[in-house]
C-alpha positions as CSV (number, residue, x, y, z in Angstrom):
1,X,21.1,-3.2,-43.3
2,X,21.9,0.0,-45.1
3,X,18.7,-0.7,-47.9
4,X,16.4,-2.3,-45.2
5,X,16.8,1.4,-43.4
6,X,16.4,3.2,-46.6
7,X,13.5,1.4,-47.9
8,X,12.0,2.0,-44.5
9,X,12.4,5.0,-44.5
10,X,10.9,5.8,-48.2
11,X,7.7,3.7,-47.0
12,X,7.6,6.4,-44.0
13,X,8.0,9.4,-46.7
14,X,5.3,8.0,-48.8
15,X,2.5,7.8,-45.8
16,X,3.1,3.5,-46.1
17,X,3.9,3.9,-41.4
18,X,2.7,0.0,-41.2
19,X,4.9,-1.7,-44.1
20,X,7.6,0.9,-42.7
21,X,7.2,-0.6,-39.6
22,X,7.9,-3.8,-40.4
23,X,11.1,-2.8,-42.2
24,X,12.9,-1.3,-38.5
25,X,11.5,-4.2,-37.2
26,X,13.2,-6.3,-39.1
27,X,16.7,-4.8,-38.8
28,X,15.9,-5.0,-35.0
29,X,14.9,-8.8,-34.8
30,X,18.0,-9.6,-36.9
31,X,20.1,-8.7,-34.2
32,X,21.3,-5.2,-35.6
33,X,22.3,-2.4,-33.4
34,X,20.7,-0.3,-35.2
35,X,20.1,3.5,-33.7
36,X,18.2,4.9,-36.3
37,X,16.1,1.8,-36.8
38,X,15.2,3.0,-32.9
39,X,14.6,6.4,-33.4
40,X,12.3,5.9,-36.2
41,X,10.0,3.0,-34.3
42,X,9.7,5.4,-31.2
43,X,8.2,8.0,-33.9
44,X,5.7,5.6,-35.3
45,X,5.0,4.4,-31.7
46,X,4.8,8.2,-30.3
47,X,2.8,8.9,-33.6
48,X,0.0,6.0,-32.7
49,X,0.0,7.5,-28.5
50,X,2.1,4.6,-27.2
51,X,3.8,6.3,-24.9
52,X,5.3,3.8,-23.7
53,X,6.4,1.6,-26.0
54,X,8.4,5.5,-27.9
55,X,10.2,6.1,-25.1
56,X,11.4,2.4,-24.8
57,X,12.9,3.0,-28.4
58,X,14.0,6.5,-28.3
59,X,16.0,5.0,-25.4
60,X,17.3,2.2,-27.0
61,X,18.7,4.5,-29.9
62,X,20.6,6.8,-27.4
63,X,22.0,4.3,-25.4
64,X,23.8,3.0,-28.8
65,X,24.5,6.6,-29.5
66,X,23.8,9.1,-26.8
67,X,24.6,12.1,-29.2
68,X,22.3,10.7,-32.2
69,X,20.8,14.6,-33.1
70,X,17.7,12.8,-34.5
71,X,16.7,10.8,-31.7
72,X,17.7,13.8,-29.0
73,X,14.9,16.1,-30.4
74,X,12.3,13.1,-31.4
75,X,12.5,12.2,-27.2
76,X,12.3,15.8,-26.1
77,X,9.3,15.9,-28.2
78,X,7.8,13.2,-26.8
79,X,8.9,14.5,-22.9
80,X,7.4,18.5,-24.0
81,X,4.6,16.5,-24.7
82,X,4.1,15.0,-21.3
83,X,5.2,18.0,-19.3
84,X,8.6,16.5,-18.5
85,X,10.9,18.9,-20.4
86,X,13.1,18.6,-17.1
87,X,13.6,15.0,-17.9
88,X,15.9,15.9,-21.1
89,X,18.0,18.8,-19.6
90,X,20.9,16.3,-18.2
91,X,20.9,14.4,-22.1
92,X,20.5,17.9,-23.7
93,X,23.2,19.5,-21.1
94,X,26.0,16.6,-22.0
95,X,25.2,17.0,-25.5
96,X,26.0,20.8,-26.1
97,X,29.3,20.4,-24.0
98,X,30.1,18.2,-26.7
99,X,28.1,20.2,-30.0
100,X,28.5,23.8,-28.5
101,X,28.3,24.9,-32.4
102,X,24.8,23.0,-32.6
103,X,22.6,26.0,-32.7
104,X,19.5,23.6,-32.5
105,X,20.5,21.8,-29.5
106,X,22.0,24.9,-27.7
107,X,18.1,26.4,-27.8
108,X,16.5,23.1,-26.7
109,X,18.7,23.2,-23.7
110,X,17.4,27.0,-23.3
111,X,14.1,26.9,-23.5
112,X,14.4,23.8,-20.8
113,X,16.6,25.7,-18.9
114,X,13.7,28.8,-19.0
115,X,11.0,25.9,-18.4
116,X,12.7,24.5,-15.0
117,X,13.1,27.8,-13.3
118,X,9.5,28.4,-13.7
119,X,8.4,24.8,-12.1
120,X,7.9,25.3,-8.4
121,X,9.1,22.9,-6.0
122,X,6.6,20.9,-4.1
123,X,7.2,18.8,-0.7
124,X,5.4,16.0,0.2
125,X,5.1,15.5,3.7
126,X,3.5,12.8,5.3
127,X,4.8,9.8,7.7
128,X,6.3,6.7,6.9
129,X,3.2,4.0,6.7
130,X,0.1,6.5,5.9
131,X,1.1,7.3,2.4
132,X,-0.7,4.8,0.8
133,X,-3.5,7.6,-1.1
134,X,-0.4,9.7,-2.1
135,X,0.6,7.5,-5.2
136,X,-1.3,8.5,-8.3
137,X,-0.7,12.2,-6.7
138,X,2.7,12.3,-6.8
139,X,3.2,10.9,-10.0
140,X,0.6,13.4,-11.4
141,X,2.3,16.0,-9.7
142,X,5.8,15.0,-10.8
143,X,5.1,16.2,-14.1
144,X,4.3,19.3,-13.7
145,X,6.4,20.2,-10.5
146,X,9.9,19.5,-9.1
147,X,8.4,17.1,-6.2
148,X,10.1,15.5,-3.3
149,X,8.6,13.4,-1.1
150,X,9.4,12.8,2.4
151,X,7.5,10.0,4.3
152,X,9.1,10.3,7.8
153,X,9.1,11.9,11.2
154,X,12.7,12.8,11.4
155,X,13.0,16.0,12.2
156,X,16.1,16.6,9.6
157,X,14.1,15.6,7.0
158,X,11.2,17.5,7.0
159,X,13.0,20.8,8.0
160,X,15.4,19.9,4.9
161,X,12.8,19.2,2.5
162,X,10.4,22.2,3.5
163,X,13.2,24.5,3.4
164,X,13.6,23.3,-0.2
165,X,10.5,24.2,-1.4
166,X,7.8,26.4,-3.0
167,X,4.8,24.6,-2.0
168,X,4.5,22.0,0.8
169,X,1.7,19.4,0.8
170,X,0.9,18.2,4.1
171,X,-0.9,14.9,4.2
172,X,-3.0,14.3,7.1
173,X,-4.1,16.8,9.4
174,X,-2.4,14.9,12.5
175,X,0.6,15.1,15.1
176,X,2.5,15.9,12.6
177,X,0.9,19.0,10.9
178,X,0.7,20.2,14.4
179,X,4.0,20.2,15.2
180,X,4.6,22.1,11.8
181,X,2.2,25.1,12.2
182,X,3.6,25.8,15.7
183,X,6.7,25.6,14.8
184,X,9.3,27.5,16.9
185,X,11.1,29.0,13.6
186,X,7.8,29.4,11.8
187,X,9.3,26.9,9.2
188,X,6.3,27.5,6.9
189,X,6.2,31.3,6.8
190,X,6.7,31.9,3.4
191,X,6.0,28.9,1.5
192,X,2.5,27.8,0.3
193,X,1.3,24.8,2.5
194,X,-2.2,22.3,1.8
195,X,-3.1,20.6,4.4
196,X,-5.2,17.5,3.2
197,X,-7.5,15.9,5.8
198,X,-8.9,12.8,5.6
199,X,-11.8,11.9,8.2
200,X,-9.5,10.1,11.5
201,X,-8.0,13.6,12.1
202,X,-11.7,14.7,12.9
203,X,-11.7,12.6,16.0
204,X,-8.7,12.5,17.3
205,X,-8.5,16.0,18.9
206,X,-6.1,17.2,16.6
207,X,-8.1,20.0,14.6
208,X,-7.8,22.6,17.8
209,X,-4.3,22.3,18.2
210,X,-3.1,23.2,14.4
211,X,-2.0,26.7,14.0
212,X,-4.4,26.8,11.0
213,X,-3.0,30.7,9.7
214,X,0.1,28.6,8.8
215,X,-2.3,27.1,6.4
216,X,-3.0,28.6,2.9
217,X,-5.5,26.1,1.8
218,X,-7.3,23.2,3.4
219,X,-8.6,19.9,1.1
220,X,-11.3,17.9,2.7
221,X,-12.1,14.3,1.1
222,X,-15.9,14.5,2.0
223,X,-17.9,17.7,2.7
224,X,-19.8,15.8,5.8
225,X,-16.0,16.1,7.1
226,X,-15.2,19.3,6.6
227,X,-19.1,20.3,8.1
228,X,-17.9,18.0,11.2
229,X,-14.4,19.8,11.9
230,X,-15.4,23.5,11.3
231,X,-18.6,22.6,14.0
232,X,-15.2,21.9,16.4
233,X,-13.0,25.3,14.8
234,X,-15.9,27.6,13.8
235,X,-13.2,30.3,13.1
236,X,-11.5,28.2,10.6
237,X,-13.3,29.5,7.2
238,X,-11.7,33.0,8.3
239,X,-8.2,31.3,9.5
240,X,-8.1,29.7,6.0
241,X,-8.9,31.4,2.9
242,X,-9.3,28.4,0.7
243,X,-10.9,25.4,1.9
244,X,-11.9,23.1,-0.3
245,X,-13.4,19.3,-1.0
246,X,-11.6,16.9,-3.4
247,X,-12.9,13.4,-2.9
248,X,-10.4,10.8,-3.4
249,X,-9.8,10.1,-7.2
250,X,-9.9,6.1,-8.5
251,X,-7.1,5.3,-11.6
252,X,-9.4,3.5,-13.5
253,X,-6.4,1.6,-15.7
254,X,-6.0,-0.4,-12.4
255,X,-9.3,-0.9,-11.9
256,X,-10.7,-2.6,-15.1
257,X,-14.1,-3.3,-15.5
258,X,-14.2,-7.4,-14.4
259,X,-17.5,-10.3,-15.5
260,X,-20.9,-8.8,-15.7
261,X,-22.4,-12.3,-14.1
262,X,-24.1,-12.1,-11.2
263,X,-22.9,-14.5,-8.2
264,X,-23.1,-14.8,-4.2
265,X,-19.7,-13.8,-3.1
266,X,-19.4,-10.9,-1.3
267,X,-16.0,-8.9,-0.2
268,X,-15.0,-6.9,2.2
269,X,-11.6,-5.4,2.9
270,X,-10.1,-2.8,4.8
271,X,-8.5,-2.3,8.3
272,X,-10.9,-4.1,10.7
273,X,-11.6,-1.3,13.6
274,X,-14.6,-0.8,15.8
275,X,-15.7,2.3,12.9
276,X,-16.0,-0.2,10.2
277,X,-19.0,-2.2,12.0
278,X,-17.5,-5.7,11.6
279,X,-20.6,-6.8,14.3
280,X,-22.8,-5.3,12.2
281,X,-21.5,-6.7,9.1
282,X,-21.4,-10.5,10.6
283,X,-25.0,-10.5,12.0
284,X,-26.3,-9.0,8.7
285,X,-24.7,-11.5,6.6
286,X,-25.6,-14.5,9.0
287,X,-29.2,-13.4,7.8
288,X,-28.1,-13.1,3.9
289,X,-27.5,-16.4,4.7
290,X,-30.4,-17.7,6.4
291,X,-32.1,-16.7,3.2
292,X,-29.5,-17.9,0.6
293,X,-26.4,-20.4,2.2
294,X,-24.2,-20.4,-1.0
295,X,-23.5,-16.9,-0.3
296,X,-19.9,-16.3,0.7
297,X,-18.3,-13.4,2.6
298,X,-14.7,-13.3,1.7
299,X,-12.8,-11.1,4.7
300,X,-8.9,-8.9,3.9
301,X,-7.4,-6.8,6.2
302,X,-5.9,-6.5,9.8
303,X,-8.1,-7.1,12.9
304,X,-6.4,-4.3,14.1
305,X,-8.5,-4.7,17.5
306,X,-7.6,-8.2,19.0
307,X,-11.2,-8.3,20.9
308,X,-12.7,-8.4,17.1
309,X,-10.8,-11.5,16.1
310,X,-11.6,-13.6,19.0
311,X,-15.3,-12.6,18.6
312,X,-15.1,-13.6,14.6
313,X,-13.6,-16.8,15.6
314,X,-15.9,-17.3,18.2
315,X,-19.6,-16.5,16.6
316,X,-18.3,-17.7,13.2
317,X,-18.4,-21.4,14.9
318,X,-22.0,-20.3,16.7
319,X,-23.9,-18.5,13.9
320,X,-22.8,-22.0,11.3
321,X,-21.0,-19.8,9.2
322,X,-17.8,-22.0,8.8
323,X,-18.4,-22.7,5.4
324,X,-19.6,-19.1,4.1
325,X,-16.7,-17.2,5.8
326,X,-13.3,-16.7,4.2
327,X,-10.5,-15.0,5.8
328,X,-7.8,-13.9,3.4
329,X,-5.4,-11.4,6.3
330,X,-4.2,-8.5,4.5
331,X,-3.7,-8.4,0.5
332,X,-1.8,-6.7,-1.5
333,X,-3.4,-6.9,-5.3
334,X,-6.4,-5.4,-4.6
335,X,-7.7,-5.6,-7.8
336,X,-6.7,-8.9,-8.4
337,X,-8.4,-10.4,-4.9
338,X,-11.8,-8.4,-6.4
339,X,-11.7,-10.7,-9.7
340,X,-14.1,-13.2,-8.7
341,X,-16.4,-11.3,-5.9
342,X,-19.6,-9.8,-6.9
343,X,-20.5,-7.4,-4.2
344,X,-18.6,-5.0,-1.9
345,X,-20.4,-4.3,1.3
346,X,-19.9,-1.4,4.1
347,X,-20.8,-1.8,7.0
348,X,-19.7,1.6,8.9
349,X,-20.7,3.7,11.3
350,X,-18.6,6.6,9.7
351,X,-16.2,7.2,6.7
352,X,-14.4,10.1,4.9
353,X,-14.7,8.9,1.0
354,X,-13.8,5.3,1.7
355,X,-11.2,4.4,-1.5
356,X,-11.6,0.5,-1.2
357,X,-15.3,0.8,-1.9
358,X,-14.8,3.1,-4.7
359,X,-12.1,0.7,-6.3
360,X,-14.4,-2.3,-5.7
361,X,-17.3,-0.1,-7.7
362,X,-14.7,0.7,-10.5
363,X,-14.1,-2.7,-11.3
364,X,-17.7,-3.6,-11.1
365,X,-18.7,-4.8,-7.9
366,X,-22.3,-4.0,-6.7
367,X,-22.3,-1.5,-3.4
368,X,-23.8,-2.9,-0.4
369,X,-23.4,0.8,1.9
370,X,-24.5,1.1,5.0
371,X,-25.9,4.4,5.4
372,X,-22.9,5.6,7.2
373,X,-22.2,9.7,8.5
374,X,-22.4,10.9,4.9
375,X,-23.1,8.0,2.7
376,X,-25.7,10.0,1.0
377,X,-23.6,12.8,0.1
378,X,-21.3,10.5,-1.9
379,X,-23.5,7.8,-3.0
380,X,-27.4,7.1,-4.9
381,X,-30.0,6.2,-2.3
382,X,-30.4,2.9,-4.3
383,X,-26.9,1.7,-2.8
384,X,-27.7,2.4,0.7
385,X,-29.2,-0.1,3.2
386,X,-30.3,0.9,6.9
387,X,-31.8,-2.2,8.4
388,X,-30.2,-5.4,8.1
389,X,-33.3,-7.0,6.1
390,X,-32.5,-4.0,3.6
391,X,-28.8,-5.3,3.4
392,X,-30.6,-8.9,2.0
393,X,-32.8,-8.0,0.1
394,X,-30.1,-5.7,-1.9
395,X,-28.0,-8.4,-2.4
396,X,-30.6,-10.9,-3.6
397,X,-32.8,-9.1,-5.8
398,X,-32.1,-9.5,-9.3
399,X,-31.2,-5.6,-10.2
400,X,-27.1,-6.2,-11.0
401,X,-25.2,-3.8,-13.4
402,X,-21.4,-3.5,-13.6
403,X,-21.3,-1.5,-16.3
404,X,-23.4,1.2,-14.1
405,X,-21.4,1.1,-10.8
406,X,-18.3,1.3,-12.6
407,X,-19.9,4.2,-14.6
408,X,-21.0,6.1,-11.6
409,X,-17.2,6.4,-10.2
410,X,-15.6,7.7,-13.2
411,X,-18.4,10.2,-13.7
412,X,-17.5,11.2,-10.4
413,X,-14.3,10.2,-8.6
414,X,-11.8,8.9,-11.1
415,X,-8.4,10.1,-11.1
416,X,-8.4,12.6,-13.9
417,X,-10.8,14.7,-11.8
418,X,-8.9,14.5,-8.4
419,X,-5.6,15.8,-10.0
420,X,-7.1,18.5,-11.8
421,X,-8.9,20.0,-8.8
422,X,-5.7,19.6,-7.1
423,X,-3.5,21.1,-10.1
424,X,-6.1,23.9,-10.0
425,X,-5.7,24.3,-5.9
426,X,-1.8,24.9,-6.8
427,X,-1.9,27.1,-9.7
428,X,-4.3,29.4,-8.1
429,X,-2.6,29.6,-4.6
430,X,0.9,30.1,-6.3
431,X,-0.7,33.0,-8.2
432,X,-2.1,34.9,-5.1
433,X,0.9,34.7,-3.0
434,X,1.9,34.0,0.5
435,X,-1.4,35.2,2.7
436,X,0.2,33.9,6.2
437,X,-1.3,36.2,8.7
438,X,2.3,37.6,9.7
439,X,3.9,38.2,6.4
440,X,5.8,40.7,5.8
441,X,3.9,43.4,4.4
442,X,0.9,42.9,5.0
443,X,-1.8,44.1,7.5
444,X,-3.2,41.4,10.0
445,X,-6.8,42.2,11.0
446,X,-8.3,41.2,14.2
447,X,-9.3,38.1,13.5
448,X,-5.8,36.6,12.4
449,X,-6.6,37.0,8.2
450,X,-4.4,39.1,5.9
451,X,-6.8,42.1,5.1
């Protein structure tokens, strides 16, 4: 074992990283529990970007030896790389009780120690069944923040995890955030809250009850929404400072780029409410149909209105459109049910920045839109249909290009760009303070704002 190592690691010396590869392999295959065979794979692995694959052998070597020096640093490398410094303090901590004369390790554990005090602490706050658009944001934010997250109503809960934080991120501008800004103990007074609103909030009578001065900035997904609610709170541009529009951001990793052939199915998923126009949609595609009958409209999601499902079942049977309508209920890989579809249509009357569409057009799927409350402000004229003879003739001309609808979102709404306006929201609000209307300190002008 001993030579394999060494020659391995002479190979590595010498610039020879793929023969030297082979060599740690080797030792690894054969059974050896090998910790440096470990540590010097996750080098080459963190050396060639796979992230992954390094911290699966840095790992490995530590939990043979969790005080192997060589390993310790390589992985705290690899996590100062990634922002996640914090990650290592507990390793690094357990390390110098037992090598408090390691002069190297005692200042890794300081500068960590400097690093965590200056991450603020961010709550999530959102209730239990709507977090579904917090994912990719709370992993993003996760390495660069201490984050909690608290999906729930209880009352415990959310007073507990606010009163932990720096920053609170409110997700939906609903019941919920209403019963937070008017709180009786102003629970928010000195922490730094977002309130992110999607579109439903807009409608539901919920904007003119929000104490919005308990507010330090506002994210809207759409601007057509945040044009809609200030027409209901004209005030609100001076209640909140910093108001901004972040459309929803698409991980294009789980969205891969599927067939560039052009077929005759057509998906649609989402809940099934009166505002996604499933009349509309049914008539429109009875005449796609009429024109074409081996085109197929394949259906996921809740009829979240009874009244709709009867009517499907009912007109489905009337309009002939047994054999062109598929029903799949609601799905879980989205991606996976998009595989072999062609087209995503929306038929709507109104949307925020509709995620399912976007997903659809990341892997590929030409965009049927309706030209839905703001569809223009978020999408090319050349994916928008008004009239239902509009709607076929989209989906039947020849004009079909993967490649460019999967192009247009991440130009414009991948991930990458979402967190970084948000990370920019943070930074910049952190840096100018609390600026709630009644903090001490300040003055409060007539209209409420911090002057």
């Amino acid at each position: 074992m001993n030579d394999t190592l060494s020659k391995g690691e002479t190979l590595f010396a010498d610039g020879k990283i793929d023969e030297a590869e082979k060599c740690f392999l080797s030792l690894i295959e054969n059974g050896s529990n090998c910790n440096e065979a470990y540590n010097n794979l996750g080098v080459i692995a963190f050396q060639n970007d796979d992230i992954e694959k390094s911290i699966d052998y840095f790992t490995r070597s530590l939990e043979i030896d969790p005080f192997y020096k060589d390993a310790i640093i390589n992985y705290t490398d690899l996590l100062s790389s990634l922002n996640q410094l914090h990650i290592a303090k507990p390793l690094l901590e357990s390390v110098a009780i037992r090598c408090s004369d390691d002069e190297e390790i005692t200042s890794l554990l300081k500068n960590i120690c400097t690093h965590s005090e200056d991450r603020r602490k961010v709550a999530i706050i959102c209730p239990r069944g709507l977090e579904s658009f917090l994912a990719d944001i709370v992993d993003f934010l996760k390495a660069r923040y201490e984050v909690r997250v608290c999906y729930s109503t209880n009352v415990k809960e959310i007073d507990s995890t606010i009163r932990w934080s720096d920053v609170v991120w409110l997700e939906w501008a609903n019941e919920l955030t209403i019963n937070l800004t008017n709180h009786p103990d102003n629970i928010l007074k000195e922490k730094q809250t977002i309130c992110r609103l999607h579109s439903y909030e807009a409608f539901g009578g919920f904007v003119n009850k929000i104490n919005w001065k308990n507010i330090n900035a506002l994210i809207f997904v759409a601007e057509h929404i945040k044009d809609i609610v200030i027409q209901q709170v004209p005030d609100l541009p001076q209640m909140v400072g910093n108001i901004h529009v972040v459309p929803n951001g698409i991980n294009m990793d789980k969205f891969s780029m599927k067939g560039s052939v052009r077929g005759k199915d057509l998906a649609f998923f989402g809940s099934i409410t009166y505002k996604k126009g499933p009349m509309l949609l049914l008539h429109a595609f009875r005449e796609l149909v009429q024109k074409d009958n081996e085109y197929r409209l394949f259906m996921a999601g809740d009829f979240q209105e009874p009244r709709y499902r009867y009517y499907y079942s009912q007109m489905i049977q009337e309009l002939g459109l047994e054999d062109n309508f598929i029903y799949d209920g609601k799905i879980k890989d989205v991606a996976g049910w998009l595989e072999d579809k062609q087209y995503i249509v929306c038929s709507s009357l109104l949307e925020g920045h509709p995620v399912g569409l976007t997903e659809a057009m990341a892997r590929g799927l030409k965009p049927l839109i309706h030209n839905f409350v703001g569809a223009r402000g978020i999408y090319p004229e050349k994916y928008i249909w008004n009239t239902i003879p509009e709607f076929v003739s989209m989906a039947t001309e020849e004009n079909y290009d993967p490649a460019e609808y999967r192009t247009f979102i991440e130009t414009n709404y991948s991930l990458e760009k979402q967190t970084e306006s948000i990370d920019t929201i943070i930074t910049q609000m952190c840096k100018e303070g609390i600026n709630h209307p009644d903090s001490a300190g300040k003055q409060i002008g007539e209209s409420g704002v911090c002057t």
